[in-house]
BABA-913983 format. One record per residue (C-alpha): residue in one letter; x negated, y negated, z. Coordinates in steps of 0.2 Angstrom, whole numbers, padded with zeros to 4 digits, always signed. Last residue first. Layout:
// residues N
AXYZ...
This chain:
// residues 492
X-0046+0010+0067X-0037+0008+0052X-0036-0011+0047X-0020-0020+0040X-0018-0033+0029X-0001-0040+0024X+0005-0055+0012X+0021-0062+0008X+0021-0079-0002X+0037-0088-0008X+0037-0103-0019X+0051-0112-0019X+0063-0121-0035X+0075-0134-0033X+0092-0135-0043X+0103-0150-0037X+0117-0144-0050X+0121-0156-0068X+0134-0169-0067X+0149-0163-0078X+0160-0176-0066X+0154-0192-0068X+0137-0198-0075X+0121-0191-0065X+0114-0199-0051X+0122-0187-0038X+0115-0173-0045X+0125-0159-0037X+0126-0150-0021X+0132-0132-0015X+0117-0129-0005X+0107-0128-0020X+0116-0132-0036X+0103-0117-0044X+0090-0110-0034X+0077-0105-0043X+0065-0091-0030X+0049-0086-0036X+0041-0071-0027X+0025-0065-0026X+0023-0049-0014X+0005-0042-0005X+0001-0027+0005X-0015-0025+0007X-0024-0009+0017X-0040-0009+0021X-0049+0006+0028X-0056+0012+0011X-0048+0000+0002X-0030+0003-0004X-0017-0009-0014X-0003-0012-0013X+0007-0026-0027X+0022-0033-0029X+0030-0049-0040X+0047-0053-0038X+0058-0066-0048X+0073-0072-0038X+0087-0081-0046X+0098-0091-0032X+0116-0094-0035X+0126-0108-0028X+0142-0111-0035X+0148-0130-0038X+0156-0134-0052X+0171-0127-0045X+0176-0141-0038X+0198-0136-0039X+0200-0149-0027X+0207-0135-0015X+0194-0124-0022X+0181-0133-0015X+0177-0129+0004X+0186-0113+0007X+0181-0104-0013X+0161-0110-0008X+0165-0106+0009X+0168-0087+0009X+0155-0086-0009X+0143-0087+0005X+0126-0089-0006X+0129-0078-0023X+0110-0071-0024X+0103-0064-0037X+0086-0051-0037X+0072-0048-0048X+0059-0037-0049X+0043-0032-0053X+0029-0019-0046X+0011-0011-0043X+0009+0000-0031X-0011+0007-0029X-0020+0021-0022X-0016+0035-0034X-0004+0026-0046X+0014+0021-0040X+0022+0007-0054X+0038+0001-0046X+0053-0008-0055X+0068-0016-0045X+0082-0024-0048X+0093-0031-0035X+0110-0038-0036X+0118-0049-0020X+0132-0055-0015X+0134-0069+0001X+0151-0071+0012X+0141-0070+0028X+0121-0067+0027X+0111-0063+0013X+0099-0053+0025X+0112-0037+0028X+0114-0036+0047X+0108-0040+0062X+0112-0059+0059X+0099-0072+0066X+0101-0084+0076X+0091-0074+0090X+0101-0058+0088X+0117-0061+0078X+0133-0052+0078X+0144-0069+0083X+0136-0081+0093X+0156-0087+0097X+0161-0068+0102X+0180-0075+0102X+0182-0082+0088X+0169-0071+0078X+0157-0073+0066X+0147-0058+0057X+0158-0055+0041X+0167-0069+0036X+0185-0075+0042X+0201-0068+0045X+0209-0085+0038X+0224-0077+0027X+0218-0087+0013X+0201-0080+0015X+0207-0062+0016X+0220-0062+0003X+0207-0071-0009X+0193-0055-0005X+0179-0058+0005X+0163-0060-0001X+0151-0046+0008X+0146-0036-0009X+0127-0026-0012X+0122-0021-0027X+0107-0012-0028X+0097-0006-0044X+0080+0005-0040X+0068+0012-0055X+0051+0022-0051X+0037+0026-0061X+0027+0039-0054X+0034+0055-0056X+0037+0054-0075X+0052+0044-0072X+0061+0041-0053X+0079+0035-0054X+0085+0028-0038X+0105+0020-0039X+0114+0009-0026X+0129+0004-0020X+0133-0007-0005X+0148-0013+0003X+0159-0027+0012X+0174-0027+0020X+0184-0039+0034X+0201-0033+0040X+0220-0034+0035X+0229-0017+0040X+0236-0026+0055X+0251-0035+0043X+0264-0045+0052X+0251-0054+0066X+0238-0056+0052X+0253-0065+0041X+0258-0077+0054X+0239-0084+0052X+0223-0086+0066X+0223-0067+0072X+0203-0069+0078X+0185-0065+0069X+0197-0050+0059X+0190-0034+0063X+0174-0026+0053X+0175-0014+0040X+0162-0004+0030X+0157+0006+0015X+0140+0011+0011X+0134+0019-0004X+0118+0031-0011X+0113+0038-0026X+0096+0046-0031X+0089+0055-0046X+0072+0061-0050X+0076+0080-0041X+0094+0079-0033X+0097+0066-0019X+0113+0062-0014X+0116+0048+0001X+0132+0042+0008X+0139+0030+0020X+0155+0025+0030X+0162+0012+0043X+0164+0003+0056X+0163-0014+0064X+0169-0019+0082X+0169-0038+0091X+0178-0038+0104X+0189-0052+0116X+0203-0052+0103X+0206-0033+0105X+0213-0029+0090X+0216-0008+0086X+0217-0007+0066X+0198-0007+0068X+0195+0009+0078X+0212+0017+0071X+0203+0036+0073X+0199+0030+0092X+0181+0041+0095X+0170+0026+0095X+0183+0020+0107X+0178+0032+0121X+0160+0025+0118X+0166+0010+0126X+0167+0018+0142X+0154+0029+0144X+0142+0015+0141X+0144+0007+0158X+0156-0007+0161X+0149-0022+0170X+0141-0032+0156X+0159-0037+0148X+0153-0049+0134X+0159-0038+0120X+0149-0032+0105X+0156-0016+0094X+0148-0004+0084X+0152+0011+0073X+0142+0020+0061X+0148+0033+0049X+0138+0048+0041X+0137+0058+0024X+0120+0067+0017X+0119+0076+0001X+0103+0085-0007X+0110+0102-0007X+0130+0104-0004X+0132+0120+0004X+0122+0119+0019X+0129+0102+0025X+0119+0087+0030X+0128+0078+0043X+0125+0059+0048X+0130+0050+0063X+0128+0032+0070X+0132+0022+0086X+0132+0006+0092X+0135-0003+0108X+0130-0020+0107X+0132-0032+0123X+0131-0052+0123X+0122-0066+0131X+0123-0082+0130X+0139-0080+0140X+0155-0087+0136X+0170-0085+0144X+0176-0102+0146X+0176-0105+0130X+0171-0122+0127X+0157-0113+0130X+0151-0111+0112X+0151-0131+0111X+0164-0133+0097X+0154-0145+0082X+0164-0153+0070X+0171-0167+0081X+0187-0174+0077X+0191-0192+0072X+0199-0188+0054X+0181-0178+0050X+0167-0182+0063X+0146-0179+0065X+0139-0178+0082X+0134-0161+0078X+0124-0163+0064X+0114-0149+0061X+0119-0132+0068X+0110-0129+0084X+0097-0119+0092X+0095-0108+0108X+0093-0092+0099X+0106-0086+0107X+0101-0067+0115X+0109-0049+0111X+0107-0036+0123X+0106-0013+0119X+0118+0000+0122X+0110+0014+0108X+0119+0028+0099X+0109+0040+0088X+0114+0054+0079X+0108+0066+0068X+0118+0083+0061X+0111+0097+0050X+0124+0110+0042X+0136+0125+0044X+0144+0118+0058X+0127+0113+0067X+0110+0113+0066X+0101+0100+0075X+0090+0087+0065X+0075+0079+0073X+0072+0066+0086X+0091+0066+0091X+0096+0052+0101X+0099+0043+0117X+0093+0025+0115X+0094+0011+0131X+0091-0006+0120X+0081-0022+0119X+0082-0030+0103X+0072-0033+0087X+0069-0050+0077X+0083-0052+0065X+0084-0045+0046X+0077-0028+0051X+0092-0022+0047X+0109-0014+0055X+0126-0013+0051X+0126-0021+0032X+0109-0015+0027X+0102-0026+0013X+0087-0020+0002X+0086-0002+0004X+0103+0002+0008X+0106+0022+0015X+0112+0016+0032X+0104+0012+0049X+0089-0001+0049X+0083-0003+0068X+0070-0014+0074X+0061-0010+0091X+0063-0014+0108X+0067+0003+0116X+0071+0012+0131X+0074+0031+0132X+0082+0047+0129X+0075+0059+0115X+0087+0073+0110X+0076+0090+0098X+0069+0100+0112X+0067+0087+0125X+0059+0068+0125X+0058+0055+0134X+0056+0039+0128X+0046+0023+0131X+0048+0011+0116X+0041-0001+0107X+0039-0011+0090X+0037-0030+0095X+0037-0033+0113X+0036-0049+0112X+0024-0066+0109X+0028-0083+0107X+0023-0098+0094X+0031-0111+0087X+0029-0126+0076X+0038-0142+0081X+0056-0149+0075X+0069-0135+0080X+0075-0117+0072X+0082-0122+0055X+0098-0116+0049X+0103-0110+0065X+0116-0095+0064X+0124-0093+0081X+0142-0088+0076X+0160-0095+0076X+0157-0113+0079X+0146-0111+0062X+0156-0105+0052X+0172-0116+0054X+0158-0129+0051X+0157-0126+0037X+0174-0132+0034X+0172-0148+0044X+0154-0152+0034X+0164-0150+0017X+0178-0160+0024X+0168-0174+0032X+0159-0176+0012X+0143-0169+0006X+0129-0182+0005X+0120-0175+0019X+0115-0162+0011X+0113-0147+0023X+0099-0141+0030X+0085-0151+0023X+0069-0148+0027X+0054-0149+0038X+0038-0136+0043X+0042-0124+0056X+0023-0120+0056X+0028-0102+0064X+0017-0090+0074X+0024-0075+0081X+0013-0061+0091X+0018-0042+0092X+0018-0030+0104X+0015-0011+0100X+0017+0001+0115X+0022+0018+0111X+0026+0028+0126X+0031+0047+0123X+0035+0060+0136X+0041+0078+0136X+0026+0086+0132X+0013+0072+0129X+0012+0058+0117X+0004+0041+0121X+0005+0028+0104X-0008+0013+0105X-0005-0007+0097X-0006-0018+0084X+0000-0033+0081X-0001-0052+0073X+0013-0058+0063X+0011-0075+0055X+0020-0092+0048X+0015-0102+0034X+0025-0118+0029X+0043-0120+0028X+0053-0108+0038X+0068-0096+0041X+0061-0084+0056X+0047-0070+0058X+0052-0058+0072X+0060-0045+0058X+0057-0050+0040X+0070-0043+0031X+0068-0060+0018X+0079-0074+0013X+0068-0087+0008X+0067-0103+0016X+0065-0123+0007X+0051-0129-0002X+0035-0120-0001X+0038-0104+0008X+0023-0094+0016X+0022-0078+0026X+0006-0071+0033X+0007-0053+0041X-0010-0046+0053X-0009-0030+0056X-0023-0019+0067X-0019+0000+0065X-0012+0007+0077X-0022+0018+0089X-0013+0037+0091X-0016+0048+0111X-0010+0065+0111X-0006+0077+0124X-0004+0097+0120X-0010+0100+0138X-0029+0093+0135X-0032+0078+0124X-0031+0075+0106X-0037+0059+0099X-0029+0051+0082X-0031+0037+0074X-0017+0026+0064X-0011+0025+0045X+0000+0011+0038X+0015+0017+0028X+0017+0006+0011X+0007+0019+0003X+0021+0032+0005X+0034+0022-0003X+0036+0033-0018X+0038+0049-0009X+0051+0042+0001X+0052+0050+0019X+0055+0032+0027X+0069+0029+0020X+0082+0025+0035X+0093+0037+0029X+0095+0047+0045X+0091+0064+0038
């Protein structure tokens, strides 16, 4: 019901199997198998939903495992995960761009807590991972959780919420299966959960354009905290009469007000002018989705809005319709049950009425200056602000193995690209990064391997050119990484 994909036939070797012992009472005790995730980038990060890992040189890796505990109206799954990252060097921005390129990124950057790279050593720390504690009756769970989330239909970049950002901890009162209602099925979940800085900083903060500082010190607002609260919520209804489809909305906003309960703020879930309504001092998104599914064919699409970052132009005070969009289309095709076709186009550039009217990019705010990010990392889809994206996916399923290929394209923050250079009319100076994918899973009695090639050309990389070329038609700073994913579990 909740698209969140985990039903998928065709990813079902991608689940990792755990043992089970039943006790008395209907009580049940599940071991997690032992994982142990290696990640490697040669040159420079790749973009990945890649929860706790962060953007890195080098190898990093994701130990975990863990025990499930289910009785009749408790459930504790405790799963805690260890982080290790080499943090190798590289660059984060060219240094050779000039003070008005650095000042106008960083009207991101004041506005959100995006590190490009997360300090100088390796590092190392160990969470909570993938648990929760719930308790559970009939068909509503209520409880405390520190696990990912990915809410939407998207199988490549969930706008609202991914797994793009180390999980959170968050109060969750949901349905744990559907409830019948109005003539169909209806889920929900709605969460109140923390958001943390990561800590870091952009690069170069000392640096200056006409005698100004480009960086803001996030509490330079007085109201600042480095921390923030999430209240989110989603819905989706199945009706009777319409096989196959599913339709929902999710709505959250992020304020800094810690003292109000739950209650309150979910009254404005309700408000039918949820976005139109401006409140400086929050941070709200909303929007729609909707899956069909009918035999070997499967359509899905998201369509969201979030509010302006700040009312920054006379023409944001006249018009209140003007807010942030971005959206996701997708198509499924499965062939002779075992061959499996996915294309995914996913669009968070903002329009040329939005970036001239200064609303800003998706995830930053004025006011919320870590903007919706966990960690320094955004929650939602893993090309970030301003980015596009096309994906292309062929999968292979045989009886114990996946084999697959695809490609993905990247438009990197389109937002600043048109901010930055259009006003010199540099339009040389796109970045686009081709991505070629190479998958494979593979079964082994107890072993499982999950492992994904990917070779990433990036072209005029972080917007810069040759410098050493003639004049003008100078050819892009295009670099090439090498991107290793690799997973091998053990069942117990």
């Amino acid at each position: 019901m909740l698209p969140i994909n985990s039903d998928d036939s065709e990813d079902l070797l991608f689940d990792l199997g755990f043992k089970e012992l039943n006790l008395k009472n209907n009580r049940k005790i599940k071991f997690f198998p032992i994982e142990n995730y290696i990640e490697f980038n040669s040159n420079f990060p790749y973009k990945r939903n890649n929860e706790i890992m962060l953007p890195n040189v080098g190898i990093q890796n994701v130990f975990s495992s863990g025990i499930y505990f289910k009785s009749k109206f408790l459930s504790i799954k405790l799963k805690p995960e260890f982080h290790y990252m080499e943090n190798k060097f590289f660059e984060e921005f060219p240094s050779v761009h000039f003070p008005i390129v650095w000042e106008t990124r960083y009207l991101l950057w004041n506005k959100i807590d995006m590190p490009i790279k997360f300090g100088e050593k390796s590092l190392s720390n160990l969470s909570l991972g993938q648990s929760n504690i719930l308790f559970n009756y009939k068909n509503l769970s209520l409880g405390f959780s520190s696990e990912n989330l990915w809410w939407g239909p998207s199988r490549f970049n969930s706008i609202m919420l991914s797994n793009n950002s180390r999980g959170f901890n968050h109060f969750t009162f949901n349905t744990n299966r559907p409830i019948k209602a109005l003539f169909g099925k209806i889920e929900f979940k709605y969460i109140i959960g923390n958001l943390n800085n990561s800590g870091y900083y952009p690069p170069n903060t000392e640096g200056e354009s006409s005698a100004t500082n480009y960086y803001i010190p996030k509490d330079y607002n007085t109201d600042y905290q480095n921390k923030s609260k999430l209240y989110a919520f989603i819905i989706s209804y199945s009706p009777e009469k319409v096989n196959n489809l599913t339709i929902g909305m999710i709505r959250w906003l992020q304020t800094y007000k810690f003292g109000n309960s739950g209650l309150k703020y979910f009254e404005h879930f309700l408000n039918f002018n949820f976005i139109k309504n401006h409140n400086k001092k929050i941070n709200k998104g909303s929007g729609l989705f909707m899956k069909f599914k009918e035999n070997s064919f499967e359509f899905y699409a998201e369509y969201y809005n979030s509010s302006p970052s700040t009312k920054n132009s006379i023409n944001q005070y006249l018009n209140s319709n003007l807010k942030k969009s971005a959206f996701t289309v997708g198509i499924l095709k499965r062939f002779n049950n075992n061959l499996y076709l996915n294309w995914e186009w996913t669009k968070m550039e903002q329009n040329s009425s939005n970036i001239s009217n200064k609303i800003g990019s998706w995830y930053e705010h004025d006011y919320i200056v870590d903007g919706y990010t966990n960690y320094g990392e955004v929650l939602g889809s893993k090309i970030g602000p301003g980015s596009n994206s096309h994906n292309i996916l062929l999968k292979k399923i045989l009886k114990s193995k996946v084999f697959g290929l695809g490609i993905e394209i990247i438009e990197n923050d389109n937002d600043f690209y048109y901010q930055a250079f259009s006003p010199s009319s540099d339009f040389r100076r796109y970045w686009k990064d081709f991505n070629l994918k190479l998958i494979h899973i593979n079964k082994l009695n107890r072993f499982k391997l999950y492992g994904e090639f990917i070779f990433v050309r990036s072209l005029n990389h972080k917007w810069e050119l040759d410098h050493w070329a003639n004049p003008w038609y100078r050819p892009g700073n295009d670099k090439n990484n090498f991107h290793l994913n690799l997973c091998i579990s053990y069942d117990l």
